[in-house]
C-alpha positions in Angstrom: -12.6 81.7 28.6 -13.2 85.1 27.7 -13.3 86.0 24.1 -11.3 89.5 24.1 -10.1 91.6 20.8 -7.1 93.5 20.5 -8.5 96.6 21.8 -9.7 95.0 25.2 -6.5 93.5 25.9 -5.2 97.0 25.0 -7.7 98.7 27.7 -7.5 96.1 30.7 -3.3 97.0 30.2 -3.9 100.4 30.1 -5.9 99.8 33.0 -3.1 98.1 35.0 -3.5 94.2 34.2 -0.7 91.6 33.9 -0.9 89.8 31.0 0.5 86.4 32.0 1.7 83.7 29.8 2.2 80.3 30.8 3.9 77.9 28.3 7.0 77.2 29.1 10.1 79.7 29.2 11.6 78.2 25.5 7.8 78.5 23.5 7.8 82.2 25.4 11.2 82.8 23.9 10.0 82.2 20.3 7.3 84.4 20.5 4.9 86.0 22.7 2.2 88.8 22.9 3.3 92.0 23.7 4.1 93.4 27.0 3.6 89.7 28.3 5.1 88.4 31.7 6.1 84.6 31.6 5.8 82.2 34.6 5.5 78.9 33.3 2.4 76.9 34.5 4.5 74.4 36.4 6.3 77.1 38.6 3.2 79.2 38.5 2.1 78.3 42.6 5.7 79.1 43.7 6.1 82.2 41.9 2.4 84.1 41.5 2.7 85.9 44.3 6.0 87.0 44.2 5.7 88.5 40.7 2.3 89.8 40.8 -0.3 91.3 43.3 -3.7 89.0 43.5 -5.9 91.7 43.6 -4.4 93.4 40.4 -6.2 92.0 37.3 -4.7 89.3 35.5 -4.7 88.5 31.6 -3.7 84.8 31.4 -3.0 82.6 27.8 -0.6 79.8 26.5 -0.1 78.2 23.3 -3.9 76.7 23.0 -6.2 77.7 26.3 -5.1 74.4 28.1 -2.6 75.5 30.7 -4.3 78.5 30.8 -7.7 77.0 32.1 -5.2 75.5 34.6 -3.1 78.7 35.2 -6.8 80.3 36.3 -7.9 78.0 38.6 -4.4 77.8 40.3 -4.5 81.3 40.3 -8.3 81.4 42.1 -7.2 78.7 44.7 -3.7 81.4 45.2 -6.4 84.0 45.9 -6.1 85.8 43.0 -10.1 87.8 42.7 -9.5 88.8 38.9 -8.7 86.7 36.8 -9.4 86.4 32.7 -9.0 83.4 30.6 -7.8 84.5 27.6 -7.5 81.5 26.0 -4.6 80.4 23.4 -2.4 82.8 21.9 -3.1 81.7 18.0 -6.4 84.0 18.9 -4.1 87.3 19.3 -0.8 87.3 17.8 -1.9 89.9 15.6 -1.8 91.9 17.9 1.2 93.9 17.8 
C-alpha cells in the first residue's frame, strides 16, 4: 500500500490516473473522494476492462484498504501494469 498525500493523488490525476473505488455502489453513494470512478470489488473482473484501459495508471481505495489489496491483485491478474494501493479512504477524505 502506498502512503500518498493529497498532492500526489492530485498529480498522478493530473497525470491521467483513474482513481477507483471499490466498496460497494451504496457506501460510494454516501461519500467518496473526488473525481472517483466506482466499480465495486465484486463486479470488479467483469467490468475493469470495459471502464478503464490496463496500461493507464490506476489509483485504487475502499472504506479501510481491504478490498482494495484485493481490487490490486485482481487488477494485476486482469493485466493491469500500474496499479497503486491507496489504501482506505479515512486516510484522504480531506481531500477536497
Amino acid at each position: 500500500m502506498a502512503n500518498l498525500n493529497c498532492d500526489d493523488i492530485r498529480q498522478t490525476m493530473q497525470a491521467g490516473a483513474t482513481l477507483l473505488d471499490v466498496r460497494n455502489t451504496a457506501e460510494f453513494n454516501r461519500g467518496a473522494l473526488p473525481n472517483a470512478k466506482n466499480i465495486p470489488l465484486a463486479i470488479l473482473p467483469i467490468l475493469a476492462h470495459e471502464r478503464m484501459d490496463k496500461d493507464d495508471p490506476v489509483l485504487v481505495y475502499c472504506q479501510a484498504g481491504g478490498r482494495a489489496i484485493m481490487a490490486e491483485k485482481i487488477l494485476a491478474n486482469l493485466g493491469f501494469t500500474n496499479v497503486t494501493n491507496i489504501g482506505g479512504m479515512h486516510h484522504y477524505q480531506h481531500c477536497g
